[in-house]
N, CA, C, O and CB atoms as a CASP TS submission, in Angstrom:
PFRMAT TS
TARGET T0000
AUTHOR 0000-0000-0000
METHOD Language model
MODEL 1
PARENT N/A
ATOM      1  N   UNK     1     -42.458   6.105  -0.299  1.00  0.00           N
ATOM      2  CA  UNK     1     -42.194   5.667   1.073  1.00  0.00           C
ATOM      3  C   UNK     1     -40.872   4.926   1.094  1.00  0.00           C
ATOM      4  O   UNK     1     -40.753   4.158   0.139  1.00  0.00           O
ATOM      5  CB  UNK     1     -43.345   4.767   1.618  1.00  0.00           C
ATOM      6  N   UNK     2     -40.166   4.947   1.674  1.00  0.00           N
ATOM      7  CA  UNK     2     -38.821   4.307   1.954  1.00  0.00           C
ATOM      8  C   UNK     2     -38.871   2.900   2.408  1.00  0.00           C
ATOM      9  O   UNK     2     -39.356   2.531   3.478  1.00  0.00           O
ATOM     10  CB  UNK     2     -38.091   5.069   2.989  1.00  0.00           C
ATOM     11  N   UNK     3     -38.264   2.050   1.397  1.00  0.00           N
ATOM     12  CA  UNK     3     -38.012   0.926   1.831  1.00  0.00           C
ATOM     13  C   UNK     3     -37.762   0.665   3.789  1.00  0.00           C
ATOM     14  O   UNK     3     -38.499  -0.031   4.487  1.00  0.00           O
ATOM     15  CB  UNK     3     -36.789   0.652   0.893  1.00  0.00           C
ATOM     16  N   UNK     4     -36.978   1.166   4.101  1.00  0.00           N
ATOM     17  CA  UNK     4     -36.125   1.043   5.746  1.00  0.00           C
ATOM     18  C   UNK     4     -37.485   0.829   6.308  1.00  0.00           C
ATOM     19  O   UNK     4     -37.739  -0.261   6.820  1.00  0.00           O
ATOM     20  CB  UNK     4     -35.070   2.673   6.581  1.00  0.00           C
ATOM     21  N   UNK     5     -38.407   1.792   6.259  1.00  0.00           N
ATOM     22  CA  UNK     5     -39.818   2.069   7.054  1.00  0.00           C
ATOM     23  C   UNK     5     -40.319   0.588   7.100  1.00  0.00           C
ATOM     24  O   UNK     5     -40.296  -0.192   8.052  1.00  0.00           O
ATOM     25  CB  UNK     5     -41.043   3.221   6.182  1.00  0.00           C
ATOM     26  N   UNK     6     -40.670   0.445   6.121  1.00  0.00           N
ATOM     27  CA  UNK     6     -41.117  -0.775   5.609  1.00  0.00           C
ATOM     28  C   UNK     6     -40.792  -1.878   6.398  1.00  0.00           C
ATOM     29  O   UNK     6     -41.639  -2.452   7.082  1.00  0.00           O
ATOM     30  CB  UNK     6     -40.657  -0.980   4.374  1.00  0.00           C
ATOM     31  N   UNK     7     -39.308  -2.301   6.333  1.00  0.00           N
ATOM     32  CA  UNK     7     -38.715  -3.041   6.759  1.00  0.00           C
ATOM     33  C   UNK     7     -38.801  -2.988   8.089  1.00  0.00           C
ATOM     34  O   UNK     7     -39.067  -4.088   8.572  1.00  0.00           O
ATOM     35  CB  UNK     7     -37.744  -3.009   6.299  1.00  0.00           C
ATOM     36  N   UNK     8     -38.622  -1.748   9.203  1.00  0.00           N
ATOM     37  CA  UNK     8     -38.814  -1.616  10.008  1.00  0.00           C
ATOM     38  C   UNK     8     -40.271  -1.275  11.134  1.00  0.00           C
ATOM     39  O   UNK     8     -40.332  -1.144  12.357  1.00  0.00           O
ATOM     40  CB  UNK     8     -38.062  -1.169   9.781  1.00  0.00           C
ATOM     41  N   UNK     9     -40.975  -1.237  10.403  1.00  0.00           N
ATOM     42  CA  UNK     9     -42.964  -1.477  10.504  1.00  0.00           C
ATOM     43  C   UNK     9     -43.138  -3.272  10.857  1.00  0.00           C
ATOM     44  O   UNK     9     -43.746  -3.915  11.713  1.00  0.00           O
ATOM     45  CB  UNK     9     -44.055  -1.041   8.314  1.00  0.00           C
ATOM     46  N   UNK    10     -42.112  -3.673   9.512  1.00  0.00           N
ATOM     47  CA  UNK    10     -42.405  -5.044   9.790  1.00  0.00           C
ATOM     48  C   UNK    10     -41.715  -6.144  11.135  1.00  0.00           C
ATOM     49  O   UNK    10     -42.265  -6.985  11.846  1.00  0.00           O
ATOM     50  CB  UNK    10     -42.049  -5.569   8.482  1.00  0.00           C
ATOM     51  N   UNK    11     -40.234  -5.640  11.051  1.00  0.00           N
ATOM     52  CA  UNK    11     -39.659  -6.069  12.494  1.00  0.00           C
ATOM     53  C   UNK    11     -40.009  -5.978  13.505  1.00  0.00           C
ATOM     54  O   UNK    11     -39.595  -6.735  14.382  1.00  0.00           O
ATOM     55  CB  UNK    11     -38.815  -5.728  12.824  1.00  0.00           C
ATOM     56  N   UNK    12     -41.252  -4.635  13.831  1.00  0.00           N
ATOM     57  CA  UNK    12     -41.960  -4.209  14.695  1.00  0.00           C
ATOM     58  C   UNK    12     -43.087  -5.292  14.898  1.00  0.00           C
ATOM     59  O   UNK    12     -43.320  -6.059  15.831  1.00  0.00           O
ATOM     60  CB  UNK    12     -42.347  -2.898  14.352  1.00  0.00           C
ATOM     61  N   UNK    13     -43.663  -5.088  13.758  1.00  0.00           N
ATOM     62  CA  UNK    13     -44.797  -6.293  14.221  1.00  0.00           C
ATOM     63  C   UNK    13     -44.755  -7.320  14.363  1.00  0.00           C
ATOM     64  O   UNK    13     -45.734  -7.964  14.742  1.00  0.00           O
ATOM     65  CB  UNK    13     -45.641  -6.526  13.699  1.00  0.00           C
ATOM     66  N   UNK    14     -43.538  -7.871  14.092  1.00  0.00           N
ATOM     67  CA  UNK    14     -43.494  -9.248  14.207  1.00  0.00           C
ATOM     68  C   UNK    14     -42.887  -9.250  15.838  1.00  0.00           C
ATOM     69  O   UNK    14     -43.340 -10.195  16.483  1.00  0.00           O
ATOM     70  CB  UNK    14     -42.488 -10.027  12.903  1.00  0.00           C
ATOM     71  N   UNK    15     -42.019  -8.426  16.545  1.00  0.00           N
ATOM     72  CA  UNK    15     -41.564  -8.359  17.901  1.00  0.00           C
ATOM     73  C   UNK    15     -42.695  -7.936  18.728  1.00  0.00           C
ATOM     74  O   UNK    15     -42.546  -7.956  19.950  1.00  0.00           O
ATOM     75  CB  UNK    15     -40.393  -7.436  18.069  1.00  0.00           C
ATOM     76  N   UNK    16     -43.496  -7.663  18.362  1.00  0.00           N
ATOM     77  CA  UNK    16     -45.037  -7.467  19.439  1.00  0.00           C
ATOM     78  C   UNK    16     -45.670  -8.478  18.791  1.00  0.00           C
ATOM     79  O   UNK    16     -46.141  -9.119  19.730  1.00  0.00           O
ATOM     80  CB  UNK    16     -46.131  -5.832  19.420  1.00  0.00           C
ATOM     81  N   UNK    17     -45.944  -8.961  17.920  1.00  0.00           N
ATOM     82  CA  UNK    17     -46.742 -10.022  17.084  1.00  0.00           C
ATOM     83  C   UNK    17     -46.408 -11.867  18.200  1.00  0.00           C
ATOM     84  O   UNK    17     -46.890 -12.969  18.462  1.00  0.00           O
ATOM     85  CB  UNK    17     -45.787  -9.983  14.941  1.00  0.00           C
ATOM     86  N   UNK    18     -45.293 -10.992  18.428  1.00  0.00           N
ATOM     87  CA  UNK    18     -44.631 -12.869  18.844  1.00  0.00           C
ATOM     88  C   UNK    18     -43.193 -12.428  19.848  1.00  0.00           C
ATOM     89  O   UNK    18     -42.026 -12.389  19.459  1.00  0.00           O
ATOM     90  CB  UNK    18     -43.827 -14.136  16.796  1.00  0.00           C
ATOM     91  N   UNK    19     -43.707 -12.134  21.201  1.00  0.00           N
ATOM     92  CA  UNK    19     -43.223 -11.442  22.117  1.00  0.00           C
ATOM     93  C   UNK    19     -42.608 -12.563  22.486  1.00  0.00           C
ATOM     94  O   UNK    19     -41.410 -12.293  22.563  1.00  0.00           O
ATOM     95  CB  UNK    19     -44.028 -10.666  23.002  1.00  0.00           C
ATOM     96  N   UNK    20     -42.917 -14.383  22.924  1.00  0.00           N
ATOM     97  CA  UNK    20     -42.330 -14.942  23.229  1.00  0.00           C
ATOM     98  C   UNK    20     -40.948 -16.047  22.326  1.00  0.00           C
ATOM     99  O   UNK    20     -40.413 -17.112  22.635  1.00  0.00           O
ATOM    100  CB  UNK    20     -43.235 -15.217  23.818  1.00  0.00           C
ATOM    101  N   UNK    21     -40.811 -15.142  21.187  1.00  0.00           N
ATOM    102  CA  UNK    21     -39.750 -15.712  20.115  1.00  0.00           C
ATOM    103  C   UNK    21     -38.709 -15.786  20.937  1.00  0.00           C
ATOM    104  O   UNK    21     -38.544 -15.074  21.928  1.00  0.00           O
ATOM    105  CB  UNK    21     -39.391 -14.838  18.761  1.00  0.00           C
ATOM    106  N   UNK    22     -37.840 -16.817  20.470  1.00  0.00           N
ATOM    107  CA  UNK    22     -36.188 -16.772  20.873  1.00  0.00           C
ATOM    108  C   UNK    22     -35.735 -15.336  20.076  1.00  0.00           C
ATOM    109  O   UNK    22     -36.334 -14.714  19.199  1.00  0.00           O
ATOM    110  CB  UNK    22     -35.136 -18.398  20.162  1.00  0.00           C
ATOM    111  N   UNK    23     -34.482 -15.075  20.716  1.00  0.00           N
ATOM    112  CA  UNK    23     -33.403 -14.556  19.947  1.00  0.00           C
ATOM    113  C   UNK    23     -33.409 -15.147  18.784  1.00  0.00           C
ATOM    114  O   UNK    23     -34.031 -14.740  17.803  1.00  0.00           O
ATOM    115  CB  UNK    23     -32.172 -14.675  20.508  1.00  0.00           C
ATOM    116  N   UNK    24     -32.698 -16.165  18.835  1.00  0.00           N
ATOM    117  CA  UNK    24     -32.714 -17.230  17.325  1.00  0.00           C
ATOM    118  C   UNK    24     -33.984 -16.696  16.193  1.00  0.00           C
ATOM    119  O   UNK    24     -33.772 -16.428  15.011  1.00  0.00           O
ATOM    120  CB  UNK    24     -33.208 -19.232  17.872  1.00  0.00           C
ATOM    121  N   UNK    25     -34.976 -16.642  16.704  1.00  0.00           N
ATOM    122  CA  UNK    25     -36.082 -16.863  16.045  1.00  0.00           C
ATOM    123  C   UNK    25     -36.126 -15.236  15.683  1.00  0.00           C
ATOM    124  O   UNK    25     -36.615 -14.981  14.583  1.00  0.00           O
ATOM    125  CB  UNK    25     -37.357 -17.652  16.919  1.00  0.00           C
ATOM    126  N   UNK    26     -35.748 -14.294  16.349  1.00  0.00           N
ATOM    127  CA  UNK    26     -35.714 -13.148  15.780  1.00  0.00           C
ATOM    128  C   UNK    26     -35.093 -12.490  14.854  1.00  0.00           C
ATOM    129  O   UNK    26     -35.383 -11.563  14.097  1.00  0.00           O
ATOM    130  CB  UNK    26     -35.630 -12.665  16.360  1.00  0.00           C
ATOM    131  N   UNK    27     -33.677 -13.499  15.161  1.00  0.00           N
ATOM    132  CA  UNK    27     -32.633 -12.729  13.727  1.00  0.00           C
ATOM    133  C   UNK    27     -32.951 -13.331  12.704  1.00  0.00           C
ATOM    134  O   UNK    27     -32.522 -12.732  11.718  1.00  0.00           O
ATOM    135  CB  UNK    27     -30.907 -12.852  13.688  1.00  0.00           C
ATOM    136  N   UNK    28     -33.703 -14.568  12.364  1.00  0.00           N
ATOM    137  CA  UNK    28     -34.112 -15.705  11.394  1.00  0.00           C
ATOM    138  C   UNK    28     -34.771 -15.075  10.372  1.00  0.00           C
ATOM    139  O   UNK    28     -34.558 -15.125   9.161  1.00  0.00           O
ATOM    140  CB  UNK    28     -35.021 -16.819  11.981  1.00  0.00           C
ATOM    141  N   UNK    29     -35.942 -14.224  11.265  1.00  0.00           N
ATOM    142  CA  UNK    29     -37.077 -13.108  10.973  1.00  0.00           C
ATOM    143  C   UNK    29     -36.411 -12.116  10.233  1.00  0.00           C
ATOM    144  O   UNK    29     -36.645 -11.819   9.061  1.00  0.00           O
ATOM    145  CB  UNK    29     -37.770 -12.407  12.296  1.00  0.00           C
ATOM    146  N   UNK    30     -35.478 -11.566  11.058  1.00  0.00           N
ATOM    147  CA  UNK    30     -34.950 -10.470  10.112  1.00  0.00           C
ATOM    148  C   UNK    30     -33.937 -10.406   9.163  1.00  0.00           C
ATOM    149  O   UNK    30     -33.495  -9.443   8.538  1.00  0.00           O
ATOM    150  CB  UNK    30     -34.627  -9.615  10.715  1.00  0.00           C
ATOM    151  N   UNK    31     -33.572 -11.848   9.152  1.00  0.00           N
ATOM    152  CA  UNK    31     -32.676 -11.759   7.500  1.00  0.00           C
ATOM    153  C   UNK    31     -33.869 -11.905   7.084  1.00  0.00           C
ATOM    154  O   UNK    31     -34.308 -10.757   7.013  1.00  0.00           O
ATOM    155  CB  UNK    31     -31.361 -12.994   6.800  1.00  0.00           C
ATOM    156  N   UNK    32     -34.939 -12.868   6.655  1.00  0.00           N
ATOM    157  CA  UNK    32     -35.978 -13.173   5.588  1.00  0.00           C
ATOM    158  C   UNK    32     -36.628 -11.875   4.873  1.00  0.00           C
ATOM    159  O   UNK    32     -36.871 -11.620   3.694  1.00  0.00           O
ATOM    160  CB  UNK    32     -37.150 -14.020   6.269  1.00  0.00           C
ATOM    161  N   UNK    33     -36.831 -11.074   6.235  1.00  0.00           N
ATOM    162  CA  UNK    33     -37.467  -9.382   6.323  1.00  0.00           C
ATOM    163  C   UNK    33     -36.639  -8.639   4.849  1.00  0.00           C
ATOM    164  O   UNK    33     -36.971  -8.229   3.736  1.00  0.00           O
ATOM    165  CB  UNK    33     -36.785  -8.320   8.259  1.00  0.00           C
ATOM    166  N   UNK    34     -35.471  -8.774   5.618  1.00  0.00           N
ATOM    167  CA  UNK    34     -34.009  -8.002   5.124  1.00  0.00           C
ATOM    168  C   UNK    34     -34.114  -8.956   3.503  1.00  0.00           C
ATOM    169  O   UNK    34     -34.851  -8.532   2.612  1.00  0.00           O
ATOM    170  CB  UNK    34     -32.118  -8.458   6.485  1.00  0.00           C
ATOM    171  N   UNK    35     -33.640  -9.692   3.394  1.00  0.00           N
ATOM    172  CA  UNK    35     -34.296 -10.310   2.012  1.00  0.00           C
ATOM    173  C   UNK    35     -35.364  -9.819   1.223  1.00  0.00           C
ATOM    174  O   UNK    35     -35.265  -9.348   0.090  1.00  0.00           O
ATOM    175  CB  UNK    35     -34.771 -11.484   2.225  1.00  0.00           C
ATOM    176  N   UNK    36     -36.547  -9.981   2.000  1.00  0.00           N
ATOM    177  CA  UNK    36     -37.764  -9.812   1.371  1.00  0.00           C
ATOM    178  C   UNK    36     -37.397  -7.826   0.522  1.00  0.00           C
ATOM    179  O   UNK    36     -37.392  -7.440  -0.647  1.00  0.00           O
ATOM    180  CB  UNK    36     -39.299 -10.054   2.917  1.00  0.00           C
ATOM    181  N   UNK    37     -37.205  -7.254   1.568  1.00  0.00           N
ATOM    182  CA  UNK    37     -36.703  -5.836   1.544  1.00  0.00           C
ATOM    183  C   UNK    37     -35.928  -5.720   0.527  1.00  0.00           C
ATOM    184  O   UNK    37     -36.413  -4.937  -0.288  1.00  0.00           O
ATOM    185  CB  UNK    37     -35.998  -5.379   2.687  1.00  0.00           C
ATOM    186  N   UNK    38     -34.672  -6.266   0.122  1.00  0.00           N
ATOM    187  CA  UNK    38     -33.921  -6.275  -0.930  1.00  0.00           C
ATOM    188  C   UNK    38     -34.876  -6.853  -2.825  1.00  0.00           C
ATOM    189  O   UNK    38     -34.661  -6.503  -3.985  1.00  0.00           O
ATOM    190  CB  UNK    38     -32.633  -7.384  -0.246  1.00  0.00           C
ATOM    191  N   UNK    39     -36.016  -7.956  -2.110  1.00  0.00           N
ATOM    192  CA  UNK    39     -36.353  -8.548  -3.818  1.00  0.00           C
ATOM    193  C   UNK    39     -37.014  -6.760  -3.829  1.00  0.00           C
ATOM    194  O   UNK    39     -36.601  -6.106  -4.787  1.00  0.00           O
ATOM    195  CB  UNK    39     -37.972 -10.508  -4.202  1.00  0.00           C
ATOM    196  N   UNK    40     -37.873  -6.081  -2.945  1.00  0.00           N
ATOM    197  CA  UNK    40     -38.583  -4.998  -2.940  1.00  0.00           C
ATOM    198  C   UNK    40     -38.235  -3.921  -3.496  1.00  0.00           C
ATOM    199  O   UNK    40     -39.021  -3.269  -4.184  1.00  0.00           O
ATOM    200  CB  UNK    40     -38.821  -4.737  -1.972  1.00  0.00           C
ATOM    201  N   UNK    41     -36.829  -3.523  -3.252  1.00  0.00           N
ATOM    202  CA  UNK    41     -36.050  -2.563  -3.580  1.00  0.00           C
ATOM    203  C   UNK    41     -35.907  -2.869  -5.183  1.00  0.00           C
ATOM    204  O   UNK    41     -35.940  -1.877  -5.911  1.00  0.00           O
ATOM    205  CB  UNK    41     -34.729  -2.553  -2.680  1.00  0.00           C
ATOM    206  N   UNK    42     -35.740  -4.242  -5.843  1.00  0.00           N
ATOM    207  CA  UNK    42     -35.620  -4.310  -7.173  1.00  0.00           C
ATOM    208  C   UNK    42     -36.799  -4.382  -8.077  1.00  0.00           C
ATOM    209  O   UNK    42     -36.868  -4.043  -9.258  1.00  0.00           O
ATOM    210  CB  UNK    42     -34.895  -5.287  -7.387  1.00  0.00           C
ATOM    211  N   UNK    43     -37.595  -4.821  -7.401  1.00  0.00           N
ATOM    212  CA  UNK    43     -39.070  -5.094  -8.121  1.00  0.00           C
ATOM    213  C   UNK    43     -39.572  -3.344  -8.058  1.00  0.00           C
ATOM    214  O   UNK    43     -39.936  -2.866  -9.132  1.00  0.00           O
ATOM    215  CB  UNK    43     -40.360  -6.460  -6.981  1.00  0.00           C
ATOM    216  N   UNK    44     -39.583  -2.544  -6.975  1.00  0.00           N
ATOM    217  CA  UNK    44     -40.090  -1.026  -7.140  1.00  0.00           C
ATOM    218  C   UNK    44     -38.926  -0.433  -8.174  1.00  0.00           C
ATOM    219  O   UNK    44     -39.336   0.444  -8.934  1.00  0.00           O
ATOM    220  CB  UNK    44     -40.150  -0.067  -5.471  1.00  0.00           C
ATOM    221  N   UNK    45     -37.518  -0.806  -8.294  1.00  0.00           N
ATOM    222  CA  UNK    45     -36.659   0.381  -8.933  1.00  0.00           C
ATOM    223  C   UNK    45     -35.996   1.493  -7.847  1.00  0.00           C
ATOM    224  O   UNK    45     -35.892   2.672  -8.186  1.00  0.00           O
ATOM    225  CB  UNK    45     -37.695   1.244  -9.980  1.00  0.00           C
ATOM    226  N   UNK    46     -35.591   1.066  -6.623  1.00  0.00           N
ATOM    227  CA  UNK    46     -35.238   1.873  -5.825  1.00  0.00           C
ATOM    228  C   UNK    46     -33.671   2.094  -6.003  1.00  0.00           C
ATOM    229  O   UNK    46     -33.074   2.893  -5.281  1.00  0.00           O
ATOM    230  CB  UNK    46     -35.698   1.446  -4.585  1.00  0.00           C
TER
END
């Protein structure tokens, strides 16, 4: 399965998860995501 999916499954749920976030609070989300995504990519060997 492709990392991106992943990453992007999760941006998803967290933007319906928490509809009333700031902006702020959304890009915050998606570096950590985007992070998390990157330790992922090294820990699988992608």
């Amino acid at each position: 399965m492709n990392i991106f999916v992943i990453w992007l499954v999760m941006i998803i749920a967290w933007n319906f998860g928490y509809p009333e976030a700031s902006p702020f609070e959304d890009v915050i989300v998606a570096i950590i995501l985007s992070l998390f995504n990157i330790g992922l990519k090294k820990f699988l060997k992608f």
